[in-house]
Chimera marker file (.cmm) of the C-alpha trace (Angstrom):
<marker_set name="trace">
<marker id="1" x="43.660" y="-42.757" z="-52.648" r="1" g="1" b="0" radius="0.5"/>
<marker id="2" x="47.255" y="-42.305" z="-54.740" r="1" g="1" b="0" radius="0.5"/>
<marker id="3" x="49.171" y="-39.184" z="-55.541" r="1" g="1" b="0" radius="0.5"/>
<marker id="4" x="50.320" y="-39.329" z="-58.780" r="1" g="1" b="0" radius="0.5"/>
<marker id="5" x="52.792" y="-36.291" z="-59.645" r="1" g="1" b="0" radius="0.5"/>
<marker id="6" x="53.566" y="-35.133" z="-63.478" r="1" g="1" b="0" radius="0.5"/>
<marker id="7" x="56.708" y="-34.088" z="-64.066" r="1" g="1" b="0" radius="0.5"/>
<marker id="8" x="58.319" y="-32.331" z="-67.651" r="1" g="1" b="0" radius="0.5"/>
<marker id="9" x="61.463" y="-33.676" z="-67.540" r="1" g="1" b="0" radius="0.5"/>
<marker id="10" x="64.348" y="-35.452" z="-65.626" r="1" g="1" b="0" radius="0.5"/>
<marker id="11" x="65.129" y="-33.653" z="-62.173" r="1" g="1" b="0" radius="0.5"/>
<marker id="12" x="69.082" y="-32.796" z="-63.333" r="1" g="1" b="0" radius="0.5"/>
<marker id="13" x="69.692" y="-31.498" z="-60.062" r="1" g="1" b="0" radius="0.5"/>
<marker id="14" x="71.217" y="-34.597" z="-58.084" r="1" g="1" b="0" radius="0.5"/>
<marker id="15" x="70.808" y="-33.053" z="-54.206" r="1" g="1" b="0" radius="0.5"/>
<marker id="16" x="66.910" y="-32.470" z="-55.413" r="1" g="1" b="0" radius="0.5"/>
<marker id="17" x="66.524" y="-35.484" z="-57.223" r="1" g="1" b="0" radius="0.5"/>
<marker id="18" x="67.897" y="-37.209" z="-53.705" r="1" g="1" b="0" radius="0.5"/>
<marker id="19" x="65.230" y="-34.828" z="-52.193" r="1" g="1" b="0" radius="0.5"/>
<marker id="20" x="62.588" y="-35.947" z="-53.753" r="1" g="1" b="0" radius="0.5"/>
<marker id="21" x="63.406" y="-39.974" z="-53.627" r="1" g="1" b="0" radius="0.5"/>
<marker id="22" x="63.412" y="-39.220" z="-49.948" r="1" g="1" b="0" radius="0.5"/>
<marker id="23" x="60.279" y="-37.576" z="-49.493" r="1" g="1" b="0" radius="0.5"/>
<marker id="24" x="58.321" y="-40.008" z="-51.953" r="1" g="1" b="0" radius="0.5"/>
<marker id="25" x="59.348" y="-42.023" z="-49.901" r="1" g="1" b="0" radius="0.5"/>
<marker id="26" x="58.059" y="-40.594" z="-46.696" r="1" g="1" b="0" radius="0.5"/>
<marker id="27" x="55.128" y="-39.516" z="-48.368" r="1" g="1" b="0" radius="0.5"/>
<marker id="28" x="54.545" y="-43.613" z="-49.312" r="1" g="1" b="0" radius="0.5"/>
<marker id="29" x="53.674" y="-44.883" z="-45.891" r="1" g="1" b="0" radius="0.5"/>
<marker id="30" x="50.565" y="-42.442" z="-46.178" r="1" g="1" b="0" radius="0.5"/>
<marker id="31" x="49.602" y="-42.801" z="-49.669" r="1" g="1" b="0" radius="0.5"/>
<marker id="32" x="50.762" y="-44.517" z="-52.736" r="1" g="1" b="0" radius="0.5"/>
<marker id="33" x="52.764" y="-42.439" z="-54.377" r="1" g="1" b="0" radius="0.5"/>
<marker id="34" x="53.288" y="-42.601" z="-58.459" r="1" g="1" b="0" radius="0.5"/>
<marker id="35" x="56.183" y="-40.146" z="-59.799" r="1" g="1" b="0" radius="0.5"/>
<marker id="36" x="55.720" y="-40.002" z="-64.003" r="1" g="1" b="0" radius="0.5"/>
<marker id="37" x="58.525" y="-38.072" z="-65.662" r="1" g="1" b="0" radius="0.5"/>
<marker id="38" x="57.256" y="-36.864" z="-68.964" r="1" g="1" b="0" radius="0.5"/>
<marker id="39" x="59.860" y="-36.046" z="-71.772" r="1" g="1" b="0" radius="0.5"/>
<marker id="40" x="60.254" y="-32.280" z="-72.286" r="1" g="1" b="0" radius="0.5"/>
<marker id="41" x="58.923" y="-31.154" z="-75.876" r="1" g="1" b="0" radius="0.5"/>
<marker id="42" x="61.659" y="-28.860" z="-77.123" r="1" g="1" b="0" radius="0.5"/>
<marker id="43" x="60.629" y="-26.246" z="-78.984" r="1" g="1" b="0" radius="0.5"/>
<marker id="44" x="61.347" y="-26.065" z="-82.860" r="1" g="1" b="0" radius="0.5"/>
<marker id="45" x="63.004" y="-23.507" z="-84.519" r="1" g="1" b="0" radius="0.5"/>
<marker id="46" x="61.133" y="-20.052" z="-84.850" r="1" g="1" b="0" radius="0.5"/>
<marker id="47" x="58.379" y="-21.507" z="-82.812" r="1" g="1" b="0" radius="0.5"/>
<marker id="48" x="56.789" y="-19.209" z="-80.389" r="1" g="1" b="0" radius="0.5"/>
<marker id="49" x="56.968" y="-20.086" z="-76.479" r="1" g="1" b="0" radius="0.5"/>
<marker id="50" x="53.055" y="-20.257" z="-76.490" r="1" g="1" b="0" radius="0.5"/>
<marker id="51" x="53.352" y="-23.067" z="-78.965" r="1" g="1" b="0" radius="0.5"/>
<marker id="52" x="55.871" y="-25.206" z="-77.056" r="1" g="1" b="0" radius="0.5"/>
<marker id="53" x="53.981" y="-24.408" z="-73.529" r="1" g="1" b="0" radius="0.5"/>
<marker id="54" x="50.282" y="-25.431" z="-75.277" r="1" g="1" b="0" radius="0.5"/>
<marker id="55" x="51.517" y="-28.502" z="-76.465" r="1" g="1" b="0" radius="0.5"/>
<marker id="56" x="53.298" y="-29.813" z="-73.424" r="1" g="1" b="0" radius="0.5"/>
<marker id="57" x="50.002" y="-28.962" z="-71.413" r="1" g="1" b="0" radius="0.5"/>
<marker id="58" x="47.756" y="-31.088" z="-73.845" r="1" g="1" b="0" radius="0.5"/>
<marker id="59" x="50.712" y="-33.893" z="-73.185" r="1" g="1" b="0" radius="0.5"/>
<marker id="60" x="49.936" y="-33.233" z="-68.938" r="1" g="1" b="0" radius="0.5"/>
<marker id="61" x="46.287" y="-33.104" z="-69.216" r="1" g="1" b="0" radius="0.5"/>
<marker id="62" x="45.896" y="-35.997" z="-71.669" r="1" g="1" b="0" radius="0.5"/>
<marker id="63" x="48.441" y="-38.137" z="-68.978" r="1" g="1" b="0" radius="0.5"/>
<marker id="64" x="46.197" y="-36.975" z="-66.386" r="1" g="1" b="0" radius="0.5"/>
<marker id="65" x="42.443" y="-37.666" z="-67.401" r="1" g="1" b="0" radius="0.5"/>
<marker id="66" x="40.129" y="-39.169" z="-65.282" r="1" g="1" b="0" radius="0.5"/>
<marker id="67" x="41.788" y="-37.807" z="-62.155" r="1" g="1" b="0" radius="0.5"/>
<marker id="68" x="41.791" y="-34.970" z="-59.983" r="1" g="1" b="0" radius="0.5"/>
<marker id="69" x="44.066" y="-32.362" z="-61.109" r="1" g="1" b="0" radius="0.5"/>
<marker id="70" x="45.787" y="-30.366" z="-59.207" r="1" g="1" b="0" radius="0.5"/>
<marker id="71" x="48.375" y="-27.374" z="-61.147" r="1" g="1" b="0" radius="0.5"/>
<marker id="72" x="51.659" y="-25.959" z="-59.109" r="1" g="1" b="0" radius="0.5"/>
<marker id="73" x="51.346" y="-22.247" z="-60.619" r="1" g="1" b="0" radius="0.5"/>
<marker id="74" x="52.348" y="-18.320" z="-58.929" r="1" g="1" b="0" radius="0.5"/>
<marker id="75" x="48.853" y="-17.141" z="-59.838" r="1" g="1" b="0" radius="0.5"/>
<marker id="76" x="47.261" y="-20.191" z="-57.457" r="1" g="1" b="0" radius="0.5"/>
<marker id="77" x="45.715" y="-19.936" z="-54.274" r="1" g="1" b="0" radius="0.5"/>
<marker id="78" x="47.939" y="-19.785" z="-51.356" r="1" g="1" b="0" radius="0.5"/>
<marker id="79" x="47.704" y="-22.401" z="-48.261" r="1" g="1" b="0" radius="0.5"/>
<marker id="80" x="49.353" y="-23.285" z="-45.421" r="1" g="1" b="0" radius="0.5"/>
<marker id="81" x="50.360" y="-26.728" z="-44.107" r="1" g="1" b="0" radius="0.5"/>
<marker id="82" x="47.577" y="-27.360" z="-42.133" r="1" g="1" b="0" radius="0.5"/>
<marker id="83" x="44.970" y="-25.709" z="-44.503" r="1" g="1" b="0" radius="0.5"/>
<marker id="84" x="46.877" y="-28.702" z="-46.946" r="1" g="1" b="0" radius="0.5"/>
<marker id="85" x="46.281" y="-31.390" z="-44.326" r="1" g="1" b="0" radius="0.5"/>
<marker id="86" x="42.698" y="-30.048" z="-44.210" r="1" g="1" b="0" radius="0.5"/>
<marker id="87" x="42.263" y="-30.731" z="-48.098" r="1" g="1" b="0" radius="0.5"/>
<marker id="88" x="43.767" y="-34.206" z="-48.332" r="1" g="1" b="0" radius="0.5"/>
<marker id="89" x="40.917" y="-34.927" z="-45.385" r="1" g="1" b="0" radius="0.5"/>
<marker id="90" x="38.204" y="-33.726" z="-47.851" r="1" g="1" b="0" radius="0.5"/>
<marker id="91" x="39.908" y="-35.717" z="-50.568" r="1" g="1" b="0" radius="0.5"/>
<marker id="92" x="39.644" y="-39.210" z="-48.369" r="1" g="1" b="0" radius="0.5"/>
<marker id="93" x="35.893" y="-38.151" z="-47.479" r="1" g="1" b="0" radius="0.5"/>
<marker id="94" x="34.753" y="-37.451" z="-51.190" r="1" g="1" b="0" radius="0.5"/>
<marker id="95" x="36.590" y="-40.934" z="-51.946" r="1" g="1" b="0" radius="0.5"/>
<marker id="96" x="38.890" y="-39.608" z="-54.567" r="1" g="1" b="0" radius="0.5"/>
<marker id="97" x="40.850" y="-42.227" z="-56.113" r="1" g="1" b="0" radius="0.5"/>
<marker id="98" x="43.870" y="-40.622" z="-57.814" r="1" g="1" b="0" radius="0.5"/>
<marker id="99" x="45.183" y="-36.638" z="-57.140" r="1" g="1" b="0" radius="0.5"/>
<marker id="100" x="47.421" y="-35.699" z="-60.108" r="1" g="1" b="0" radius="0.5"/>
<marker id="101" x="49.546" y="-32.967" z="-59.011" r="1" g="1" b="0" radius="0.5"/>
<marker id="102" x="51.008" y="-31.226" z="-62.450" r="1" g="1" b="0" radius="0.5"/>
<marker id="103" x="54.335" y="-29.011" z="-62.099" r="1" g="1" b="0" radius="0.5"/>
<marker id="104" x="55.146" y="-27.405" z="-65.818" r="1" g="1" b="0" radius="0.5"/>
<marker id="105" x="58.793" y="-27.004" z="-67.088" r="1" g="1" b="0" radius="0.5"/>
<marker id="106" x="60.389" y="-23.926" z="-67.031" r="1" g="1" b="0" radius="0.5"/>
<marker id="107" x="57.409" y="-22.467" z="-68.724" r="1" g="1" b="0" radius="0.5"/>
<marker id="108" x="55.344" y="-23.174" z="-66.886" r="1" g="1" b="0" radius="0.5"/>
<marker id="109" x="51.830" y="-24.385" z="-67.677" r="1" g="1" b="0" radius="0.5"/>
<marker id="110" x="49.431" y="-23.653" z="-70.515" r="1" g="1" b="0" radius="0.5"/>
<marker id="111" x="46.472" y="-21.433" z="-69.817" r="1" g="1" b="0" radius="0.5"/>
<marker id="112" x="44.102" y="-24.047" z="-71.074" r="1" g="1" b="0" radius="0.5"/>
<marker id="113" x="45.424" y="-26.757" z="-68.622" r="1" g="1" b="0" radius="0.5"/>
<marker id="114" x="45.365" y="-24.282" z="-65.897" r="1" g="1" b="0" radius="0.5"/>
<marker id="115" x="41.533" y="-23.394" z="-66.845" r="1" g="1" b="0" radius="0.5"/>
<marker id="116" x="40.644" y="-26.903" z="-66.741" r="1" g="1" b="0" radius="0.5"/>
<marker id="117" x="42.341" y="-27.760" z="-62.796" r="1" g="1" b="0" radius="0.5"/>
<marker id="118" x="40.172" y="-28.898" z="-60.460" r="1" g="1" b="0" radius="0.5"/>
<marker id="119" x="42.968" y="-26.887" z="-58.221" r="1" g="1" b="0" radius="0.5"/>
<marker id="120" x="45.666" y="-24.417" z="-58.960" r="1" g="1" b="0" radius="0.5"/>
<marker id="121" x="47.698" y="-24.094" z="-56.109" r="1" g="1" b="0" radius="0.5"/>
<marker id="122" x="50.863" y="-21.408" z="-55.230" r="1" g="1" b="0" radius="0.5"/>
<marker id="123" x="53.398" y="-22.693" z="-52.578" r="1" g="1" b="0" radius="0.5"/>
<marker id="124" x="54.416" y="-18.848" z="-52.684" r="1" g="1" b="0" radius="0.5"/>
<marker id="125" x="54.166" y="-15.714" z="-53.664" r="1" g="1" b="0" radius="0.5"/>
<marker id="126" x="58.435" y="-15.751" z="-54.684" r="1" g="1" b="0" radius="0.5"/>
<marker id="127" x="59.254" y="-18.091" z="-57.758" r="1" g="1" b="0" radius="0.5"/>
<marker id="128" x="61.063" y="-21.068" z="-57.820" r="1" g="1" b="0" radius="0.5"/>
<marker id="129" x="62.633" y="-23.622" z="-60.298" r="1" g="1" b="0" radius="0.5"/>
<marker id="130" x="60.395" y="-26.157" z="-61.179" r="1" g="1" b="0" radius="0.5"/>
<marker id="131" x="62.672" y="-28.832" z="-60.219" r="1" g="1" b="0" radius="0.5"/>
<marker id="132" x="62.700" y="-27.433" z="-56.478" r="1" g="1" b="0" radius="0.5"/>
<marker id="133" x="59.249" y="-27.015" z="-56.376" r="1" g="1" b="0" radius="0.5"/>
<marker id="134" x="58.802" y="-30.946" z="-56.982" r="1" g="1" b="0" radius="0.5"/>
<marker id="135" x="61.080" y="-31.228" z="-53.472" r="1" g="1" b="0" radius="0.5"/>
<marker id="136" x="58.865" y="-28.491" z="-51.364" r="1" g="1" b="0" radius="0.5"/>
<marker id="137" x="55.641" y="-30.033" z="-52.668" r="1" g="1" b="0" radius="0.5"/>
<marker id="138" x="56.487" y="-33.661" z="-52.130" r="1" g="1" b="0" radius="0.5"/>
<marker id="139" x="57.791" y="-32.247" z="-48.197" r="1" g="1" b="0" radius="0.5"/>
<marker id="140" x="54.554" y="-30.112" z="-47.534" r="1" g="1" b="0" radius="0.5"/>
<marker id="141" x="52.496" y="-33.090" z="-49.043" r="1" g="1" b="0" radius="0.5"/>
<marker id="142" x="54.655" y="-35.579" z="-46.159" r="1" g="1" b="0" radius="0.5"/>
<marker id="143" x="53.888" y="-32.404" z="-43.363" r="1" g="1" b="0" radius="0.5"/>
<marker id="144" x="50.608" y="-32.525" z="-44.301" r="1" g="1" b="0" radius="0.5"/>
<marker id="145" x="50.501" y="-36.403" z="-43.818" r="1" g="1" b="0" radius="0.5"/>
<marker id="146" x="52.009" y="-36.139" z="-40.754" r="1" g="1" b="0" radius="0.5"/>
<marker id="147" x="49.560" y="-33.575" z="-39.480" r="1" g="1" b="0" radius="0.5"/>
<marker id="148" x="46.401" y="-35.580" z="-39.983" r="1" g="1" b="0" radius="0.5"/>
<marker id="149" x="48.314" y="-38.602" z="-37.999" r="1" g="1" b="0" radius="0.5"/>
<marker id="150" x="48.752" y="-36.592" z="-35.441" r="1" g="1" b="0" radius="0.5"/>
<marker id="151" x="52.987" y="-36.672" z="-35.450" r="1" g="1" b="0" radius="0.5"/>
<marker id="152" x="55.563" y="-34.568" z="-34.625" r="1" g="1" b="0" radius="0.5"/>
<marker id="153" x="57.067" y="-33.889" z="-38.132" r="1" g="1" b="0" radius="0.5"/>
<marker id="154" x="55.442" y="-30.478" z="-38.660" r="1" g="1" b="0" radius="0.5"/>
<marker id="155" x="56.515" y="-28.625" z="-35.753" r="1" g="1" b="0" radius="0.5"/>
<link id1="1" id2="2" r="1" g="1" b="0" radius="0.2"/>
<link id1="2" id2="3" r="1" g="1" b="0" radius="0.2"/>
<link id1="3" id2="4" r="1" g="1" b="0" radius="0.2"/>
<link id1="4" id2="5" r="1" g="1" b="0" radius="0.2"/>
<link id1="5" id2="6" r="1" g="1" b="0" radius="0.2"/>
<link id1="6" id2="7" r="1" g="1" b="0" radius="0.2"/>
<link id1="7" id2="8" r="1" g="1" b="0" radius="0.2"/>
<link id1="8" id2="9" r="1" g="1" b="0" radius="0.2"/>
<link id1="9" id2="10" r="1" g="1" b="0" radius="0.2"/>
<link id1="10" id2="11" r="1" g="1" b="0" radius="0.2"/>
<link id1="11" id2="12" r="1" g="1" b="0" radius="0.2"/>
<link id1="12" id2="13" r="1" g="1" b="0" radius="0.2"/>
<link id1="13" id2="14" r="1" g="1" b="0" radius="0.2"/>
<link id1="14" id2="15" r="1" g="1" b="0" radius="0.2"/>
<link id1="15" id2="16" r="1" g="1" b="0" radius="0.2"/>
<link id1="16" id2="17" r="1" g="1" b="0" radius="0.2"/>
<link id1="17" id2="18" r="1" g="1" b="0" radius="0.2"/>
<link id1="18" id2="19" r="1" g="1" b="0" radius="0.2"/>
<link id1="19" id2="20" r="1" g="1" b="0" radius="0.2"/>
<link id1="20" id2="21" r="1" g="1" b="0" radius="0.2"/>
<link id1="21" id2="22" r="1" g="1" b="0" radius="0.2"/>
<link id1="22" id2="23" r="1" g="1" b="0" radius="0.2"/>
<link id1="23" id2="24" r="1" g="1" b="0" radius="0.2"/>
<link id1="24" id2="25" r="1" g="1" b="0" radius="0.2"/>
<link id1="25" id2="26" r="1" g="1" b="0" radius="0.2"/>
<link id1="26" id2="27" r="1" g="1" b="0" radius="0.2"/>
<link id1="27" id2="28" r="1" g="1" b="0" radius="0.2"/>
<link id1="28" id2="29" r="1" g="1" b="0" radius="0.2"/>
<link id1="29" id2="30" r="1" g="1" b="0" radius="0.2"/>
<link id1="30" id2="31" r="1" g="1" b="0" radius="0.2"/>
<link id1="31" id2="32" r="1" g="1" b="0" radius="0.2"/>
<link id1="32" id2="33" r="1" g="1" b="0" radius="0.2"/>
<link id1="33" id2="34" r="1" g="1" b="0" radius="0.2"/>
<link id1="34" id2="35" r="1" g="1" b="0" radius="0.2"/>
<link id1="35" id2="36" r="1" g="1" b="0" radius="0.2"/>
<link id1="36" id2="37" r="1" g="1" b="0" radius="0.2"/>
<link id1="37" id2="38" r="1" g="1" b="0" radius="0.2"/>
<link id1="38" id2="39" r="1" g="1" b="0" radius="0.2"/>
<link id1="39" id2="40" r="1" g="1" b="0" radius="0.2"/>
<link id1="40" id2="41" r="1" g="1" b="0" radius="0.2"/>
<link id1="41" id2="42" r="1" g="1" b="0" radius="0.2"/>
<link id1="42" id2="43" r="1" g="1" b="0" radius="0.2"/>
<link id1="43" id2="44" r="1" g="1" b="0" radius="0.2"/>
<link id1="44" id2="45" r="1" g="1" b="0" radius="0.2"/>
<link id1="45" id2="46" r="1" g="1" b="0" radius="0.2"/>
<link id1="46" id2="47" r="1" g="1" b="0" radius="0.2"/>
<link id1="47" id2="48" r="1" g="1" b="0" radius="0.2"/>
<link id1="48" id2="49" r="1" g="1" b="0" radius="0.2"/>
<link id1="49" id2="50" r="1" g="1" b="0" radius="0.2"/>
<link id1="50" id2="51" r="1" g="1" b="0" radius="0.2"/>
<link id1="51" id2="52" r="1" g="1" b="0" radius="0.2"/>
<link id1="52" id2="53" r="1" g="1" b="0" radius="0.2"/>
<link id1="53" id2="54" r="1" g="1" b="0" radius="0.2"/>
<link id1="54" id2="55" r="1" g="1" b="0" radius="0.2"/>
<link id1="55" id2="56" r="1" g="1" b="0" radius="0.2"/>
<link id1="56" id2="57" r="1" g="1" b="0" radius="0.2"/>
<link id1="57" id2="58" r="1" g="1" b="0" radius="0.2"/>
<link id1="58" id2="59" r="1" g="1" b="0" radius="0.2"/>
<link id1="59" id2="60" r="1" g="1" b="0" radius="0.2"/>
<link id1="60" id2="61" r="1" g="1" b="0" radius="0.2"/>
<link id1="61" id2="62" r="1" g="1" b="0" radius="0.2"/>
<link id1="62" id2="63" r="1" g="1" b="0" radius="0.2"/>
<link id1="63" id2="64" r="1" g="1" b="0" radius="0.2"/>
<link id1="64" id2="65" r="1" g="1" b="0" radius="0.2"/>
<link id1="65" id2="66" r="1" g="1" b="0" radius="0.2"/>
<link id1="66" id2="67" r="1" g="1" b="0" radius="0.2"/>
<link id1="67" id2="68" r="1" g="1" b="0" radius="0.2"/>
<link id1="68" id2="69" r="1" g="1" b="0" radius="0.2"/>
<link id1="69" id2="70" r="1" g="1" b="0" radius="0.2"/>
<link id1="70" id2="71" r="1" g="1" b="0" radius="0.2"/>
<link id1="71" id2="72" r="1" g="1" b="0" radius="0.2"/>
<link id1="72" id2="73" r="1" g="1" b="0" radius="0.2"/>
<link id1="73" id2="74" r="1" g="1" b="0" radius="0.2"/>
<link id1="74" id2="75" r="1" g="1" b="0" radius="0.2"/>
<link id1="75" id2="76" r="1" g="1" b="0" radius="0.2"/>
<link id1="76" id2="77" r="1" g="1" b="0" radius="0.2"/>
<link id1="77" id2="78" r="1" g="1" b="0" radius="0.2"/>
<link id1="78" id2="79" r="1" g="1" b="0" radius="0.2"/>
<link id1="79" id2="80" r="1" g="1" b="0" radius="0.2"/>
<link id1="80" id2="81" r="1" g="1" b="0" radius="0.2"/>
<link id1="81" id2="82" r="1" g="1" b="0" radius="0.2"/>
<link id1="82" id2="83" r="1" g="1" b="0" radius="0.2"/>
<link id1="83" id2="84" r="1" g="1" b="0" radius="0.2"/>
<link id1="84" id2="85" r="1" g="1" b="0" radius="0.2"/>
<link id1="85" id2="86" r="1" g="1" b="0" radius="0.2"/>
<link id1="86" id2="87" r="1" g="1" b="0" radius="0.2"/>
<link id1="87" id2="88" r="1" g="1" b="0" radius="0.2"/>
<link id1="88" id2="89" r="1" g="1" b="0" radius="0.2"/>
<link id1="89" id2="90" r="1" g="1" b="0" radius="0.2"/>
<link id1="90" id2="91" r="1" g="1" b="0" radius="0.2"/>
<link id1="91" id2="92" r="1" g="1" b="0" radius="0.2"/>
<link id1="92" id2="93" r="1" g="1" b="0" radius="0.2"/>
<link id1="93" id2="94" r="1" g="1" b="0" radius="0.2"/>
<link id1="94" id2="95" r="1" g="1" b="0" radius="0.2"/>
<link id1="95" id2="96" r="1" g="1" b="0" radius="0.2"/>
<link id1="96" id2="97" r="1" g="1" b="0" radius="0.2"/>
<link id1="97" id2="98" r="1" g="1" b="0" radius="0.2"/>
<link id1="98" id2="99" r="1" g="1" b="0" radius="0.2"/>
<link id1="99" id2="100" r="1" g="1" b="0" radius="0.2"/>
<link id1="100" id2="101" r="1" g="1" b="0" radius="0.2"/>
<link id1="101" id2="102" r="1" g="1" b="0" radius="0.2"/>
<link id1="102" id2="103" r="1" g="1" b="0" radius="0.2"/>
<link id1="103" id2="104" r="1" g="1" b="0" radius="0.2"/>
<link id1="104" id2="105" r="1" g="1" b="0" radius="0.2"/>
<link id1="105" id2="106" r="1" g="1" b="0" radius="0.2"/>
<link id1="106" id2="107" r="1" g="1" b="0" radius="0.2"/>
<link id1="107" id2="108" r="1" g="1" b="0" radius="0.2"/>
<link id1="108" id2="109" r="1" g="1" b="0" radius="0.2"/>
<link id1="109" id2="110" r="1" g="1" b="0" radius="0.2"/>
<link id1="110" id2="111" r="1" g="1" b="0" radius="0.2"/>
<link id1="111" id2="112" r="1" g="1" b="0" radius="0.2"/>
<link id1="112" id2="113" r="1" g="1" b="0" radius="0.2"/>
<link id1="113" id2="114" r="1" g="1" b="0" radius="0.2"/>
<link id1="114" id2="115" r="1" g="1" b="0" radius="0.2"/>
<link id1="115" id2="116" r="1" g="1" b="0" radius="0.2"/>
<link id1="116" id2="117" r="1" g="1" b="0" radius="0.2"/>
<link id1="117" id2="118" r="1" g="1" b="0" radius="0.2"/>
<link id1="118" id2="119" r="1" g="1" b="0" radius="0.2"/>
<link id1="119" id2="120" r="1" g="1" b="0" radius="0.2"/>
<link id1="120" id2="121" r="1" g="1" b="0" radius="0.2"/>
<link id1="121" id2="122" r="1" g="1" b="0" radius="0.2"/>
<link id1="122" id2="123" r="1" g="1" b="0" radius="0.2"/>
<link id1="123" id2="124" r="1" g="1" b="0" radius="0.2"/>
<link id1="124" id2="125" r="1" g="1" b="0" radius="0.2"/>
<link id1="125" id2="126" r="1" g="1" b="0" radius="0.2"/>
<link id1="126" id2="127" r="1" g="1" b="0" radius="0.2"/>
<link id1="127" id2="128" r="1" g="1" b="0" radius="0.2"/>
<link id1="128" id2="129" r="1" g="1" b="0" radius="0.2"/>
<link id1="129" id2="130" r="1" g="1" b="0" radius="0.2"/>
<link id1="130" id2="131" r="1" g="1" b="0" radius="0.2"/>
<link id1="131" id2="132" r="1" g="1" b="0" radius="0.2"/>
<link id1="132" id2="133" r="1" g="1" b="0" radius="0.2"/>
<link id1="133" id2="134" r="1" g="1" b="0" radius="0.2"/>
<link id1="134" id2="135" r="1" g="1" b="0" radius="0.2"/>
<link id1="135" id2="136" r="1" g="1" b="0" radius="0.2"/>
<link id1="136" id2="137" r="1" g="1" b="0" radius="0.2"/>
<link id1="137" id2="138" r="1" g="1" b="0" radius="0.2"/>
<link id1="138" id2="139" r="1" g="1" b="0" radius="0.2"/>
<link id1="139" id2="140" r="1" g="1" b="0" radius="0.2"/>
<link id1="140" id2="141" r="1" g="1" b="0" radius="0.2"/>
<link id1="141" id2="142" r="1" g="1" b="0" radius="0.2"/>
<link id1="142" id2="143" r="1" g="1" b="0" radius="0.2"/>
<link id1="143" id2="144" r="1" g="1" b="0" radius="0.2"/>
<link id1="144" id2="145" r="1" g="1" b="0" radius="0.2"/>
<link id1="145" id2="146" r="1" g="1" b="0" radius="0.2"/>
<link id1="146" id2="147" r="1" g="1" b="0" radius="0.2"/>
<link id1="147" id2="148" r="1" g="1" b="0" radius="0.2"/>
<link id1="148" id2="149" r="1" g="1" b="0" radius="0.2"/>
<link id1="149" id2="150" r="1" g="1" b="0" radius="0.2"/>
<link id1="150" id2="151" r="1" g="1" b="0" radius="0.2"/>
<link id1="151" id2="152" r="1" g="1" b="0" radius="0.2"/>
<link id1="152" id2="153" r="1" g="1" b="0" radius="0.2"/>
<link id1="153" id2="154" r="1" g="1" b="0" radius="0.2"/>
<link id1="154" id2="155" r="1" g="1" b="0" radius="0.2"/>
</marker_set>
């Protein structure tokens, strides 16, 4: 199985982007681990919002066909680490190959791409930058790793 993770956009935030090297890392002596940085449609002039956050979610679900999807969004179901380590079990046993885990832009994600998720998932109920939630998914992702081996890591 791989975890592939879709991401709008460069990580400008050098501490995160160190963040997430490091816990790709981690992560990769679990799973492979494939980290795809899409470039960021900007919006054109006069363009509505909807417009600019439709588009980049036909760019994120045409990079991720063929896999299981899996959308960071507030209005997605809440888990906790070992309810996560629970799901990548169920993942091994139904033999999928590739997880794509999507994280929008600022914008978040279309409603369409968000319809079509095999999973939406909320890391919490309070909102953060898209760039951080890259880091706490990538870490809860590791914890949950390290759960299902049976380490030390998540406690």
């Amino acid at each position: 199985m791989r975890f592939e993770f879709l991401f709008l956009g460069k990580t400008k935030e050098a501490y995160l982007a160190a963040g997430i090297a490091d816990y790709a890392e981690r992560l990769g002596r679990y799973i492979a681990v494939d980290i795809k940085t899409l470039k960021e449609r900007k919006a054109k002039k006069g363009e509505p919002e909807s417009l600019q956050i439709e588009k980049q979610g036909e760019t994120l679900g045409q990079s991720a066909q063929g896999s299981y999807i899996v959308c960071l969004d507030r209005t997605g179901r809440q888990i906790d680490s070992l309810e996560l380590a629970t799901q990548v079990e169920r993942w091994e046993m139904q033999g999928l190959k590739k997880i794509t885990f999507i994280i929008g832009g600022p914008l978040g994600l279309s409603p369409a791409l968000l319809a079509g998720a095999d999973l939406v998932l909320s890391l919490s109920p309070m909102t953060f930058t898209h760039e951080m939630t890259r880091l706490f998914l990538l870490e809860q992702l590791y914890r949950a790793c390290t759960i299902k081996a049976g380490e030390k890591y998540h406690k």
